[in-house]
N, C-alpha and C positions, 0 to 999 in steps of 0.2 A: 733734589730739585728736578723736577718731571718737568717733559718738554714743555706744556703750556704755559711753566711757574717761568722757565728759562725766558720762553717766546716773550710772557708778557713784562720779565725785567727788561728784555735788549730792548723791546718798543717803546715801552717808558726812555729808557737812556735817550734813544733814538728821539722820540718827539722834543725832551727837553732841551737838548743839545743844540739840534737844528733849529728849532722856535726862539732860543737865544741867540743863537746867532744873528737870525735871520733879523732881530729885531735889533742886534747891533748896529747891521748896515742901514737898517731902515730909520734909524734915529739920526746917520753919517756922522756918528762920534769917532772913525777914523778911517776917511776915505780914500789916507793912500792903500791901507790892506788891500782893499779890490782895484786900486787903480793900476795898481803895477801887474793883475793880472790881466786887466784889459789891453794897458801897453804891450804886453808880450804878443798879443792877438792882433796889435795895429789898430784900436779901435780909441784911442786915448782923445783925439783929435776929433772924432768924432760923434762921443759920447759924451757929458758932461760928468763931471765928480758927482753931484749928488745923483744924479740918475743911476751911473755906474753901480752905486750904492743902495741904490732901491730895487734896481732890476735882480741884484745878489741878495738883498736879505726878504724881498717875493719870493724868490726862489727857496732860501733856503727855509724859509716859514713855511713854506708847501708842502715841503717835502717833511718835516717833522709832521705836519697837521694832517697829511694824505697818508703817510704811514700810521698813524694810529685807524685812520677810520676804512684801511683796508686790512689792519690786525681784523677789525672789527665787522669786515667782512660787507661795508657799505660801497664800496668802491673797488675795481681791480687793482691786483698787486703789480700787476705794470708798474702802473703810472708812478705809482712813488718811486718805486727799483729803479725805472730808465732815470728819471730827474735825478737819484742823488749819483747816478753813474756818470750821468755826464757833468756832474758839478764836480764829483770827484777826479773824473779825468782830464777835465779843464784845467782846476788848479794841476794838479800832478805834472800836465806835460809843461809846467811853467819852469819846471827845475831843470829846465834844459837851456834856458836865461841865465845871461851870464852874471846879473843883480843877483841872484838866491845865493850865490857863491864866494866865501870870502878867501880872495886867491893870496892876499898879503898874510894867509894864516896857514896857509899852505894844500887849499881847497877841501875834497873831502877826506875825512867826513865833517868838515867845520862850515855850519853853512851857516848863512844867512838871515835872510826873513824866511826863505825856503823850510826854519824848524817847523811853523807851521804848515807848510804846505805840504810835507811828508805827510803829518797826520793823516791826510784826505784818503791815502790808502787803508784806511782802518775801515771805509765804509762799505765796502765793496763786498770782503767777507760777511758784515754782519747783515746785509740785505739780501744775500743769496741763503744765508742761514734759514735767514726768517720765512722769507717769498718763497725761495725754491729750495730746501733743504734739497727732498729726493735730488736732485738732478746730480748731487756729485754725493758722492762716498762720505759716511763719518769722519775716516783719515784725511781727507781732504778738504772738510769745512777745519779739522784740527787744524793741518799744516796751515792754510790760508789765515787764519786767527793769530796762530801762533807768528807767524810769518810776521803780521803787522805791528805785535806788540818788542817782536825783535826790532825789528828794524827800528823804531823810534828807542829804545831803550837803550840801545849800544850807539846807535847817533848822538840820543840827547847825552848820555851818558860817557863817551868819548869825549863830548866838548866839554865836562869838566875839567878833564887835565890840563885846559887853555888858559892861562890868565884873565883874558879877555871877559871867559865867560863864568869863572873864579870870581871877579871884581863886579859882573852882572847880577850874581844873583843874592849879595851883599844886602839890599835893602829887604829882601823877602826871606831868607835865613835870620837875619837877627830879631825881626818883627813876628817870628814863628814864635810859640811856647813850645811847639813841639822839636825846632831842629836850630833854636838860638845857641841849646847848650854847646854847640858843635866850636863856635869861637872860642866855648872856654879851652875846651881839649883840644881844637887846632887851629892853625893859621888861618886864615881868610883861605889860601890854594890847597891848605891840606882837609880843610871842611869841604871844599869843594871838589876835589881827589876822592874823597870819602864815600861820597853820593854817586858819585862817578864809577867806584868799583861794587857798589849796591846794588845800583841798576843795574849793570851788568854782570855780576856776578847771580842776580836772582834772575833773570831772564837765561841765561845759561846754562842753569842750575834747573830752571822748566823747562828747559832744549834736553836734555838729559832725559829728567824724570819722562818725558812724552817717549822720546828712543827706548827705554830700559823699561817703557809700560811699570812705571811704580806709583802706584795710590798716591802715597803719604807726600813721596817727595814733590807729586805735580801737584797735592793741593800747598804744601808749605810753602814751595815756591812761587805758585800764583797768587797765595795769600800776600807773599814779600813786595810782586811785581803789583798787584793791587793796592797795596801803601803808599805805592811812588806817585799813583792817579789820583789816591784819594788824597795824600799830601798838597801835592796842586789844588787843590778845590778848596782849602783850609787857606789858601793863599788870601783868595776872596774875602776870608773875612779877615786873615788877621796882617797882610798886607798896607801899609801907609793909603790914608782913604778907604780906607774898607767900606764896601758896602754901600760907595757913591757911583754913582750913573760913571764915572769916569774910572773907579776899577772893574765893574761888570761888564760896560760896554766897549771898553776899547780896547787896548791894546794886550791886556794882561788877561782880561776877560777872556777876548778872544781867542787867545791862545792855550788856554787852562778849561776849558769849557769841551772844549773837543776829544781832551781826555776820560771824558764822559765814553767814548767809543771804546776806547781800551780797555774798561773796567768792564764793556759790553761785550766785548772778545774774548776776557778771561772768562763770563759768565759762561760762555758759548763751551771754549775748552774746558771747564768744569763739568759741566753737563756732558759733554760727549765723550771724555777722557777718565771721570773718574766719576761722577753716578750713574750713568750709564754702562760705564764697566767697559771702554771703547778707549784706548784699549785699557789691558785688562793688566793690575796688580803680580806682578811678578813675585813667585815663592820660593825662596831658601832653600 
């Protein structure tokens, strides 16, 4: 996978991602998501729900639709770069709200609505990739990639051990074909313990293989940690309502859709970790 094969998968992810999104809020099939980021700003009062809701999925349609046609070399790569930095740094500084936080579970890493508002730091590496490669080192677009697909991986994946979030993801496990068999061979909390040591054990297992510079084990691993993204996306269809305006655009939509960025991080560390030769396969 050569840089331009790499460049034009993370753009694709990129335009799709955000163009979704953006057309969630714009339909306002679930206008507390942005509302509770406008209260964090004091602006709740002053704004109305659906606007709140159109001014965020403008935006985030923007930034999907300006990133492709500055791949494409019509527009400066500014403009998309700065829009999705300060979308992503907006939500991001909102996890500093004591809402994103569930303290009766004994705070982090067990959050909130804040699961998705972690995501937002996935964006950050893949538009400095794209835009400004040069400006930072190959080990440094690694780490920053790496970096975001950790962080959600061992968050999301910590909160399996939770009952809470055990009994949560009940309706989207058993309606899978690919991870119902999991009730046969374990409990509702040991299905979900299960997934919980997955994630994290394949993201750490890429923490390794990146440090020990080895081929096989950063693609195996990132092959494992790209399951867990691509597995969300499979939610959409085989999820209760599949494939209605109401699982695409609201809630579960919007939260599964963003994993579209992660599978664009792993693309990133593939390419610069292991065809690339960056770093490099360690010999015996």
């Amino acid at each position: 996978m050569n840089l331009r094969t790499s460049n034009n998968l993370v753009i694709a992810l990129i335009t799709i991602s955000f163009s979704l999104l953006g057309l969630s809020f714009i339909l306002g099939a679930n206008p507390n998501a942005i509302g509770s980021i406008f209260s964090f700003y004091g602006l709740e009062t002053q704004v109305p729900d659906h606007l709140m809701s159109m001014i965020a999925g403008f935006a985030l349609c923007f930034v999907g639709i300006t990133s492709l046609h500055s791949h494409l070399g019509f527009i400066n790569r500014a403009l998309p770069t700065v829009t999705a930095l300060i979308i992503a740094l907006t939500c991001l500084l909102t996890l500093f709200s004591a809402n994103r936080w569930l303290a009766s579970e004994g705070g982090f890493p067990v959050i909130g609505s804040g699961q998705g508002i972690i995501k937002y730091f996935a964006v950050i590496p893949l538009f400095l990739f794209v835009f400004y490669k040069d400006v930072l080192s190959d080990k440094a677009h690694v780490a920053l990639n790496y970096a975001s697909v950790a962080l959600v991986l061992v968050w999301i994946g910590a909160m399996k051990f939770f009952a809470f979030e055990a009994n949560a993801i009940v309706s989207l496990v058993e309606s899978s074909p690919f991870m119902s068999w999991l009730y046969i061979v374990f409990s509702v909390q040991g299905a979900s313990n299960a997934i919980g040591i997955f994630d994290i054990l394949s993201v750490a297992l890429l923490g390794v293989g990146l440090y020990i510079r080895n081929a096989k084990l950063i693609l195996l691993a990132g092959l494992a940690c790209c399951s867990v993204f691509i597995m969300t996306q499979t939610f959409l269809i085989t999820a209760p309502n599949a494939l209605s305006s109401v699982t695409v655009f609201e809630r579960l939509g919007q939260f599964v859709i963003k994993d579209l960025w992660f599978i664009a991080n792993l693309v990133i560390i593939y390419h610069l970790a292991v065809f690339n030769n960056t770093p490099k396969e360690t010999t015996e």
